[in-house]
C-alpha positions as CSV (number, residue, x, y, z in Angstrom):
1,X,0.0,0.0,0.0
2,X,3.1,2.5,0.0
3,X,2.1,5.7,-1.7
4,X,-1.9,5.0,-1.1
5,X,-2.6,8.7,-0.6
6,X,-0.3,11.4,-0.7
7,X,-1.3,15.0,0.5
8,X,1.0,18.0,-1.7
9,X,0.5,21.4,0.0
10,X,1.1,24.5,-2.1
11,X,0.4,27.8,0.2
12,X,-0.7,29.5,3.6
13,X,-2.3,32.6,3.4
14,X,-2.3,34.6,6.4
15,X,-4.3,37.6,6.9
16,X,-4.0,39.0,10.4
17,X,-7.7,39.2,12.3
18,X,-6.6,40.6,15.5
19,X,-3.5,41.6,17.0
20,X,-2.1,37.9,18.0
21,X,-4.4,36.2,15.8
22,X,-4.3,35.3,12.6
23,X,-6.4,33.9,9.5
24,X,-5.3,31.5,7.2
25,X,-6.1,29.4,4.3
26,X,-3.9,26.1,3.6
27,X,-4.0,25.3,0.5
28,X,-3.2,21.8,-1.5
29,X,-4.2,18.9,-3.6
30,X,-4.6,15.2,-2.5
31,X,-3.0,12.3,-5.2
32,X,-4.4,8.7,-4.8
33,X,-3.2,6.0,-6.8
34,X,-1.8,8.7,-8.7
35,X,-4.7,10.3,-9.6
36,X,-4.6,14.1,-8.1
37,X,-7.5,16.2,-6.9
38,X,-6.7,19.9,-7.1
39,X,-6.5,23.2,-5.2
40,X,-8.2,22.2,-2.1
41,X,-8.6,25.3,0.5
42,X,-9.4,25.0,4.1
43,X,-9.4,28.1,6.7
44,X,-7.5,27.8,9.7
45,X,-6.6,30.0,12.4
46,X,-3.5,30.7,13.7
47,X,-2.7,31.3,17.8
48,X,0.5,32.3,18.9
49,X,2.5,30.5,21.7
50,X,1.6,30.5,25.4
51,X,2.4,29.4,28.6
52,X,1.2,25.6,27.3
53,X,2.5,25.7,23.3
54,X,6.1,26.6,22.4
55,X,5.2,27.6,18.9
56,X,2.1,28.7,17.3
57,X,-0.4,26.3,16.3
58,X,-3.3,25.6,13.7
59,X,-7.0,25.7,14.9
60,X,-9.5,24.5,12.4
61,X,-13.5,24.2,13.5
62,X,-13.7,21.0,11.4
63,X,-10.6,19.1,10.1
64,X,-12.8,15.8,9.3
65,X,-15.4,17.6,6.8
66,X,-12.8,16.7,3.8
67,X,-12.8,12.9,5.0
68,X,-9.2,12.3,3.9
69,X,-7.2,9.8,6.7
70,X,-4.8,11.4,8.9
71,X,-5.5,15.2,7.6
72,X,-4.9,16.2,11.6
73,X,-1.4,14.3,11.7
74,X,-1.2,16.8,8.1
75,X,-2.0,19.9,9.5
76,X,0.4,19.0,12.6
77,X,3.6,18.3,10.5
78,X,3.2,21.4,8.5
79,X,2.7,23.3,11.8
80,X,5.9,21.7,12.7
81,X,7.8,22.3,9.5
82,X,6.7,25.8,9.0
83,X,6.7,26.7,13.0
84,X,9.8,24.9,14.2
85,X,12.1,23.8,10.9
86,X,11.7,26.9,9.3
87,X,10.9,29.0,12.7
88,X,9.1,31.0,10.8
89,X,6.8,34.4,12.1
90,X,3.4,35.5,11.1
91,X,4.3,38.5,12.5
92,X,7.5,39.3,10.7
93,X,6.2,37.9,7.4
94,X,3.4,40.3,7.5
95,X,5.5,43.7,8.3
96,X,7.9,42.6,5.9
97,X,5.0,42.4,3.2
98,X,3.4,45.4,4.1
99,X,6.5,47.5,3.4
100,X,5.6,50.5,1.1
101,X,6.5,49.7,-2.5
102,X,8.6,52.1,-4.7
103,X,7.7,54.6,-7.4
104,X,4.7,53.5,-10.0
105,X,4.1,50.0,-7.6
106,X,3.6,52.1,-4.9
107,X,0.7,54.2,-6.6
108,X,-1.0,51.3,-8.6
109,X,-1.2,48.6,-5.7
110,X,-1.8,50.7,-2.2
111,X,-3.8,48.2,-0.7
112,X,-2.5,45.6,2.0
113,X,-2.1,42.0,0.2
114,X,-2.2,38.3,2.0
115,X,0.7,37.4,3.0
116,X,1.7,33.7,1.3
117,X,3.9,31.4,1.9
118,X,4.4,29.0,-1.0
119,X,5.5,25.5,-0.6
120,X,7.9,23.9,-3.1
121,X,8.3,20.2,-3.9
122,X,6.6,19.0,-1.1
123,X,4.3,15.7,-0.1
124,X,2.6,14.6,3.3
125,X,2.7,10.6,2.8
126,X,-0.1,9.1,4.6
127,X,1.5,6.0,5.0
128,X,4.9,7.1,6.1
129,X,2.9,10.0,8.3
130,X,5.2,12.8,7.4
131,X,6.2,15.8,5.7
132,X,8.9,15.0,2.7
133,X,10.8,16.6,0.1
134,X,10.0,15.1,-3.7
135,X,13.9,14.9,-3.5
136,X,13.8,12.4,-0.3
């Protein structure tokens, strides 16, 4: 059964809703047997750490609704990979994309864009239940 169901993120949006919260939307497809079922989306929210959580965390109301196995032990290795591996900061990744833009971009696009961070050649193998490289 190896390579059953493989889960391929692409992005997390984040959008902040208050000042230590933060929206998000993961994005990604799911391949079975090799057949792959595109550009999935599923809202999350993100908390930052406290006196119980090192790191910040996903919350999702529902992850069951897209009935795919394992979709929690999902959401918890990109948490990991993005939160710890990459130690990576809603916080500073916003600021840094809200930095005015220079001359003409500054003028056409003055509205505050989503912040995304894009993931690259990347697979959550069901069976193996984690987060790997296409080069691994």
């Amino acid at each position: 059964m190896a390579h059953f169901i493989k889960l391929h993120p692409h992005y997390l949006m984040l959008v902040r809703n208050q000042a230590e919260t933060y929206d998000g939307k993961l994005s990604f497809s799911v391949e079975q047997y090799g057949l792959v079922v595109n550009n999935f989306v599923f809202n999350l929210t993100l908390t930052p750490p406290n006196e119980h959580y090192e790191h910040w965390r996903f919350i999702c109301e529902e992850p069951g609704q897209l009935n795919v196995p394992n979709f929690v032990l999902f959401l918890k290795s990109i948490e990991h990979h993005i939160f710890v591996n990459m130690k990576f900061s809603p916080h500073e990744a916003l600021e840094a994309a809200a930095e005015p833009k220079k001359g003409i971009m500054k003028l056409l696009s003055p509205k505050k864009e989503p912040f995304r961070l894009y993931f690259k050649d990347m697979f959550f193998d069901i069976n193996a239940s984690g987060l790997k490289h296409k080069d691994d």
